[in-house]
N, C-alpha and C positions, 0 to 999 in steps of 0.2 A: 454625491461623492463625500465619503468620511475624511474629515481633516486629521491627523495626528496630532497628539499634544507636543507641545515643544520638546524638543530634541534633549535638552539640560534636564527635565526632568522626568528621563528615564535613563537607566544606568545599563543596559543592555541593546541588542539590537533585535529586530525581529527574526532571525533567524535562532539568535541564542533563546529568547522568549519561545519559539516554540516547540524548540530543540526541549528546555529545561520543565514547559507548563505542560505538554501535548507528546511528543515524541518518545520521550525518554520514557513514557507508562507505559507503553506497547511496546513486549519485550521482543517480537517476535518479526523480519521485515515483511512478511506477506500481513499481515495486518498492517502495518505502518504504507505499505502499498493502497492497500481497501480504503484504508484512510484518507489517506493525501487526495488520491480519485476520488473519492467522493467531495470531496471541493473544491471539485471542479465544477464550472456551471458548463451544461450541456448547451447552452444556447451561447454564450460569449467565450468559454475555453478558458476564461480568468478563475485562478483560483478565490473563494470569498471564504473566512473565517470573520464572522462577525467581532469578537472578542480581539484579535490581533488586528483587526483594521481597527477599530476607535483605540488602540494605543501608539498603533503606528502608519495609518491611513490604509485606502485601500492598494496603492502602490506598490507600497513595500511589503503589507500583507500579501496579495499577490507573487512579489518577487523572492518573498524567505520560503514559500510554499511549493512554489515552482521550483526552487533550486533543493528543495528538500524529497521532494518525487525524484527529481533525476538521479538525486544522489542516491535515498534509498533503493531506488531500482538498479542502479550502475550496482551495489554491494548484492543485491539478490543474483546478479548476474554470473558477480564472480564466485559465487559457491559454486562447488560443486556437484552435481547431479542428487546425491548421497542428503547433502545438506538439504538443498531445496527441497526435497520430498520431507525430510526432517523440521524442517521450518514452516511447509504447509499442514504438515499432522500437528503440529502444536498450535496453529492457528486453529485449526480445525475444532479441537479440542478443546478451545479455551474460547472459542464465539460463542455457547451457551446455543450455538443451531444444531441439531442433528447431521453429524457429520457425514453420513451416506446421501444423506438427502441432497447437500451443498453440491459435496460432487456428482453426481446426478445430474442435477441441475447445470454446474459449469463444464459438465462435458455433452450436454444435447444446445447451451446456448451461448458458449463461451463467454460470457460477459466478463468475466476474468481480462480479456482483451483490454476491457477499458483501463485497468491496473497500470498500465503502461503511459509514462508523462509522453505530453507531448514533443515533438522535435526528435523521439527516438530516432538512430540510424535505421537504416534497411536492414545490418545484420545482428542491430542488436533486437531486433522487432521479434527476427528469424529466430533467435536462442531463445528469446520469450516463448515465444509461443510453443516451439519444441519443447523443450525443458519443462514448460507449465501442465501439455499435455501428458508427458511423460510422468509425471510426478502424481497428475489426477488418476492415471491410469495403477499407475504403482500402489497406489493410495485405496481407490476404489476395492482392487483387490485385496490389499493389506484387510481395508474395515468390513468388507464382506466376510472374510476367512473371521475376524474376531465375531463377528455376529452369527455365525455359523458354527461357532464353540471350537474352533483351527486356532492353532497359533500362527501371525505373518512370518 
């Protein structure tokens, strides 16, 4: 277990450090979602950031990260339909992967699912996964029509 350096000499806390070093560069909340899940460990469910745990142990690394997922996804939430297909095409866009191909892939094997922090409610699980599908599908079509010389 990483121990943190004393408390006095750091002038932040680990949520503002990640907020200010990590969060704030992805302007986009379905990348800030991609993000967060992925550090998560599949085997313990704790979030690990190597670089925020040796400043602020693994605890609190864990707990700015965990509280950083719920929030980002509670705001993915509250967009609107309109947005969230908006905010997936700019992710899409800006991951440097072949946008058709992404969706593709997350509509034959949803792993998008794992996006989602843990402790979600039932019905905020529900609008995820609606809303997500909706938006892939929205989307799929959007980027097929542009590759097919259509405007969406």
């Amino acid at each position: 277990m990483r121990t943190a350096r004393p408390k006095s000499l750091l002038e932040r806390s680990a949520d503002t450090d990640l907020w200010r070093h990590t969060l704030s560069q992805i302007p986009v909340l379905t990348g800030r979602l991609v993000y967060l899940s992925a550090l998560r460990s599949p085997v313990t469910g704790k979030y690990e950031h190597h670089g925020l745990a040796l400043l602020f142990g693994d605890q609190e690394s864990d707990k700015a990260i965990r509280a950083s997922h719920r929030r980002a996804f509670h705001e993915w939430l509250a967009l609107g339909l309109e947005e969230k297909v908006e905010d997936l095409a700019e992710y899409l866009k800006t991951s440097g992967e072949d946008a058709r191909a992404i969706l593709i892939h997350w509509s034959r094997t949803e792993t998008w699912n794992s996006f989602q922090p843990a402790g979600a409610l039932s019905a905020e699980k529900s609008l995820f996964i609606s809303d997500m599908r909706a938006a892939i599908k929205i989307l799929t079509l959007r980027f097929g029509a542009a590759a097919q010389g259509h405007s969406a």
